[in-house]
C-alpha angles and dihedrals in degrees: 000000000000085000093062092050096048087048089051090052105047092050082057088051090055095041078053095054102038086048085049088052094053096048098049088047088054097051085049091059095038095052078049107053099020091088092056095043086053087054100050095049091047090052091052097047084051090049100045 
């Protein structure tokens, strides 16, 4: 019994982590690119 719930816990650890993983990766390519979309929404309000 206490080998199943190890077992569960420890699958909800790994669907944390691996939550955890994607969103930093997202931030990261969002602080990267967020500048030059900036940029190029800036460049199509000036031209409208």
């Amino acid at each position: 019994m206490n080998v199943a719930i190890t077992e569960k816990g420890q699958g909800l650890m790994e669907y944390a982590l691996i939550l955890v993983l994607v969103a930093v990766i997202v931030l990261v390519i969002l602080v990267l690119i967020g500048p030059a979309v900036g940029t190029m929404f800036s460049s199509v309000i000036r031209e409208v």
